[in-house]
Legacy VTK file of the C-alpha trace (Angstrom):
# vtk DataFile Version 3.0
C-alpha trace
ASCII
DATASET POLYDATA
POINTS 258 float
0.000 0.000 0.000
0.941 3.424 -1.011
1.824 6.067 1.590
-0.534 8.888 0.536
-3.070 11.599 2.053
-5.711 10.319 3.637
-8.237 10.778 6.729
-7.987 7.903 9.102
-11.214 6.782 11.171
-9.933 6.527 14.965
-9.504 3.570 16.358
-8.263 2.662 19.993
-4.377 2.830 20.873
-2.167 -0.184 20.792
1.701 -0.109 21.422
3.404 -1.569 18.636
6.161 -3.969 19.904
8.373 -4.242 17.061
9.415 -2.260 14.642
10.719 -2.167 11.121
14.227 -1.115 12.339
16.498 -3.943 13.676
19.260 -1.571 14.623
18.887 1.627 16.837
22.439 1.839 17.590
22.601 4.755 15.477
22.189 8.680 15.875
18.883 9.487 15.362
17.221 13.155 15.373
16.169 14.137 18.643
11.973 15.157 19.231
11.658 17.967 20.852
9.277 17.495 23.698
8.993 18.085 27.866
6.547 15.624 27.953
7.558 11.228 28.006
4.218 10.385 27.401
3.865 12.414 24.433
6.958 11.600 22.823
5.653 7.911 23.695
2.636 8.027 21.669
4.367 10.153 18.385
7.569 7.250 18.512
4.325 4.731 18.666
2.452 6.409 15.718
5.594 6.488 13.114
5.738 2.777 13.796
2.415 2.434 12.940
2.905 5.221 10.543
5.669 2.383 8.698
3.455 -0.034 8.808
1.160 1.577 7.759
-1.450 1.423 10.217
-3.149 4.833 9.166
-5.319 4.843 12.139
-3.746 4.003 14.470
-0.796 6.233 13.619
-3.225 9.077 13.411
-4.723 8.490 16.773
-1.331 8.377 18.711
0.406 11.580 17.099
-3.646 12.919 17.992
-2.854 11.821 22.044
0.891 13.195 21.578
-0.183 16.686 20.880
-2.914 16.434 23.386
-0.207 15.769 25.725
2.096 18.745 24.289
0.203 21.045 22.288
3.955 22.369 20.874
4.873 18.721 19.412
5.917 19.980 15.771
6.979 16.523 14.338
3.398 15.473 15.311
1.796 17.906 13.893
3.696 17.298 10.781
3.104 14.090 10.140
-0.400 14.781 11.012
-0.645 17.386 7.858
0.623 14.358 5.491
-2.320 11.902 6.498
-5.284 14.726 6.940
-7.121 16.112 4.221
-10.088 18.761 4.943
-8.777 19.354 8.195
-4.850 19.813 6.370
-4.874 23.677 7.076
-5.577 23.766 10.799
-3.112 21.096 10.955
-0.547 23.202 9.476
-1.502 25.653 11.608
-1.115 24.468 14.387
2.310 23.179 13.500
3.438 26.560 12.753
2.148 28.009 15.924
4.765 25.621 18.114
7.004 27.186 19.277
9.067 24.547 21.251
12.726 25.370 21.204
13.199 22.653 17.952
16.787 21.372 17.578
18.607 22.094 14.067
17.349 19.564 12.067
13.784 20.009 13.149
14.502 23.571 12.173
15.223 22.617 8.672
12.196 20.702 8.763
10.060 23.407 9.791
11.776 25.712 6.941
11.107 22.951 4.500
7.394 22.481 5.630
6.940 26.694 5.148
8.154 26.666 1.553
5.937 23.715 0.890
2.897 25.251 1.870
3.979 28.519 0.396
4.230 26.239 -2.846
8.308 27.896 -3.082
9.050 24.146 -4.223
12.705 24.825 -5.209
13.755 25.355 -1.902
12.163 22.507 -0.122
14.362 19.930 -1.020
17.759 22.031 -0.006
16.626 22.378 3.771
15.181 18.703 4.015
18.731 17.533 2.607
20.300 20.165 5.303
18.235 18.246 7.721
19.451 14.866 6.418
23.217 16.152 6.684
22.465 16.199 10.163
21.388 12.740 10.744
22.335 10.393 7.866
21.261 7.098 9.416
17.990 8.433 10.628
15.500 6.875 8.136
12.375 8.942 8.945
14.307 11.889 7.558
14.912 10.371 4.004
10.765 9.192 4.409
10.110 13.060 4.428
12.273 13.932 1.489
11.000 11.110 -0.477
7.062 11.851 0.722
7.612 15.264 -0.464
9.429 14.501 -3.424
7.128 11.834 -5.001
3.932 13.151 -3.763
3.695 16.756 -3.890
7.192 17.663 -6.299
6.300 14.766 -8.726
10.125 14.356 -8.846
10.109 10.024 -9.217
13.660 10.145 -10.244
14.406 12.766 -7.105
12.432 10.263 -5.314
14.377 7.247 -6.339
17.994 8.544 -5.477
16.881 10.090 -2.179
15.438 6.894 -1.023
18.289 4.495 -2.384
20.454 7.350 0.022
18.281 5.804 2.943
18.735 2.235 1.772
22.339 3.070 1.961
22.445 4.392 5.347
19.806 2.117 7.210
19.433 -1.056 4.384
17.298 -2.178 7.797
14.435 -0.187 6.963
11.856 -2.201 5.195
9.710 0.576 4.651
12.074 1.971 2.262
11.947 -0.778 -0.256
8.227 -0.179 -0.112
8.687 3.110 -1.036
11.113 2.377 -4.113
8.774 -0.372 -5.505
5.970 2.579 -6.009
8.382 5.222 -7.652
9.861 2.305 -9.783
6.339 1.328 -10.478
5.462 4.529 -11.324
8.012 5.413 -13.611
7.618 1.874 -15.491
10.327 0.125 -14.614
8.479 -3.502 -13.228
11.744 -5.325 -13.019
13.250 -2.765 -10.491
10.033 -2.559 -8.582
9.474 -5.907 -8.304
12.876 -6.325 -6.929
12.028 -3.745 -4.587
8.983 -5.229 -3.198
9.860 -8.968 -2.921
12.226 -7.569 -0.077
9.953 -5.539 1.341
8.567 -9.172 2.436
11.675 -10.544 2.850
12.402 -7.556 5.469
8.750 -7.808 7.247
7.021 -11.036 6.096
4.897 -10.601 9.493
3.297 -7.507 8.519
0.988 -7.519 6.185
1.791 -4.434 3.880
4.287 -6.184 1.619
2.082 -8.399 0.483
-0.400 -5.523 -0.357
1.871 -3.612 -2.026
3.085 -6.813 -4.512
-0.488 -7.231 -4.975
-0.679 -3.653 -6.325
2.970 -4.504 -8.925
0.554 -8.157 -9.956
-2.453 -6.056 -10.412
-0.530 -3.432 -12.472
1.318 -6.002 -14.266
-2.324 -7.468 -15.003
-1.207 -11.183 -13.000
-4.754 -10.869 -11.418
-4.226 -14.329 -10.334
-0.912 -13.380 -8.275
-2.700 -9.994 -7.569
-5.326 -11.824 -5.578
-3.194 -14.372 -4.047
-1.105 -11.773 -2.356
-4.116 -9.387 -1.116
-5.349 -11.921 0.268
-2.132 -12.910 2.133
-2.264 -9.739 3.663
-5.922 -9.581 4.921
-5.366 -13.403 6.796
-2.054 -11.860 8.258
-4.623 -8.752 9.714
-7.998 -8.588 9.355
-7.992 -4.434 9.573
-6.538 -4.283 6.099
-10.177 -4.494 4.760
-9.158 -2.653 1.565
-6.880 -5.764 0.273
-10.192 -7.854 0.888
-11.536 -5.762 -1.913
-8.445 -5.448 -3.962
-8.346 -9.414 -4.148
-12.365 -9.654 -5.105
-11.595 -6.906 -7.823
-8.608 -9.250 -8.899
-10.805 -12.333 -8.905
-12.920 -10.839 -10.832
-10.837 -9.498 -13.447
-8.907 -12.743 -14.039
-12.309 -14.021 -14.170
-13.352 -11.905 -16.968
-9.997 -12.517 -18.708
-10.344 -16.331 -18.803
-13.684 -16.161 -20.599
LINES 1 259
258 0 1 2 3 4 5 6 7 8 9 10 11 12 13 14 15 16 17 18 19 20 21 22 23 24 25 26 27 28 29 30 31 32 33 34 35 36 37 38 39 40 41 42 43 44 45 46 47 48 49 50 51 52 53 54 55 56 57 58 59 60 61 62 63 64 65 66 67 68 69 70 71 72 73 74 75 76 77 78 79 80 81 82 83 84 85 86 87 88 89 90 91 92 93 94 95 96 97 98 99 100 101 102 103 104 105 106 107 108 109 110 111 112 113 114 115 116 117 118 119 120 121 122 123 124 125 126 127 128 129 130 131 132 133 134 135 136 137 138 139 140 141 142 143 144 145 146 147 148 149 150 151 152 153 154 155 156 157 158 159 160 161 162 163 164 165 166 167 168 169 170 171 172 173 174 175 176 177 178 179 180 181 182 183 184 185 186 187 188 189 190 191 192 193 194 195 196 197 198 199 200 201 202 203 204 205 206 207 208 209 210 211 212 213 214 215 216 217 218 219 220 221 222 223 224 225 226 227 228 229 230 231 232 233 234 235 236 237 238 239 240 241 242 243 244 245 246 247 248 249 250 251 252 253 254 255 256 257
């Protein structure tokens, strides 16, 4: 499954117990925040957030800036999965005014030219942020969100995330990411590539297998397509939409047998 805009229906708050990263011996960027509990419930939603577990990942960055109003990286991740309520979102993130560390800074800059629509000086300040900390992954997932969904910029997209792949080649959600902008430019071999090891990096989740099912149904393998949809709704039942992808598939490969 795509990440892309959307408004999540709440649902109640789970702790996620594992993540897609193996290794956190690395630097990461520092959240600004006074409050544990809130930076609890954001580091809970951006694992949901990579697994993408809309929802929930909406509902804990919702409890993080109920618990500090001045979260900015909640707020900001909030803007990318709203859609009517986007403005007061952005808002809101503006309006903190927590004393953010350097990268966060850079993010912030970023996010002000983006909304401005300045697009050609988004990418300099994200990459300024990046500079900062390589190995952090969720920075690279911000150039590449912006990149491929707003800037249109596949190729942009592509080298940004193969940076991340370099730096952290633990981060499954990064070969999910590549298999769409491969996808999307038309280049199947690459993509598929990308998302067998999405599984092979999280075969317990069930995204991956969503995601191939999107390449089979693109690639008109309905059979395949359904197959792997399907995979992923036995592996969890709240991925309703891969229910319906596989009855679409079934019935397309259906309707291509007669």
């Amino acid at each position: 499954m795509r990440l892309r805009i959307l408004t999540p229906v709440l649902v109640i708050s789970a702790l996620l117990s594992t993540s897609c990263i193996k290794n956190e011996s690395v630097e990461l960027m520092p959240v600004t925040t006074d409050s544990e509990l809130a930076l609890e419930f954001f580091e809970t939603g951006v694992i949901a957030f990579d697994q993408v577990k809309l929802s929930l990942a909406w509902h804990n960055f919702e409890l993080a800036v109920k618990e500090d109003p001045d979260l900015f990286m909640a707020h900001f991740w909030m803007y990318f999965m709203a859609s009517k309520s986007s403005k007061q979102v952005a808002e809101k993130a503006l309006k903190s005014d927590a004393p953010l560390n350097e990268a966060e800074k850079q993010i912030k800059t970023a996010f002000k030219y983006l909304l401005d629509g300045q697009h050609e000086k988004i990418v300099e300040h994200l990459q300024l942020a990046i500079d900062l900390y390589p190995s952090d992954p969720q920075l690279h997932k911000i150039l590449y969100v912006i990149q491929f969904q707003y800037l249109k910029d596949f190729e942009g997209a592509v080298k940004s995330i193969q940076r991340a792949i370099e730096e952290r080649p633990d981060y499954a959600l990064a070969y999910n990411m590549l298999g769409y902008a491969h996808m999307d430019m038309e280049e199947y071999d690459m993509a598929e590539e990308a998302f067998d090891n999405y599984i092979k990096m999280a075969p317990t989740i069930a995204n991956p297998y969503d995601s191939k099912g999107d390449f089979y149904m693109t690639t008109e393998q309905f059979d395949k397509a359904y197959e792997s949809y399907m995979k992923a709704f036995e592996i969890d039942s709240s991925f309703v939409v891969s229910e319906k992808k596989a009855a679409k598939a079934k019935y397309l490969q259906e309707k291509s047998d007669k």
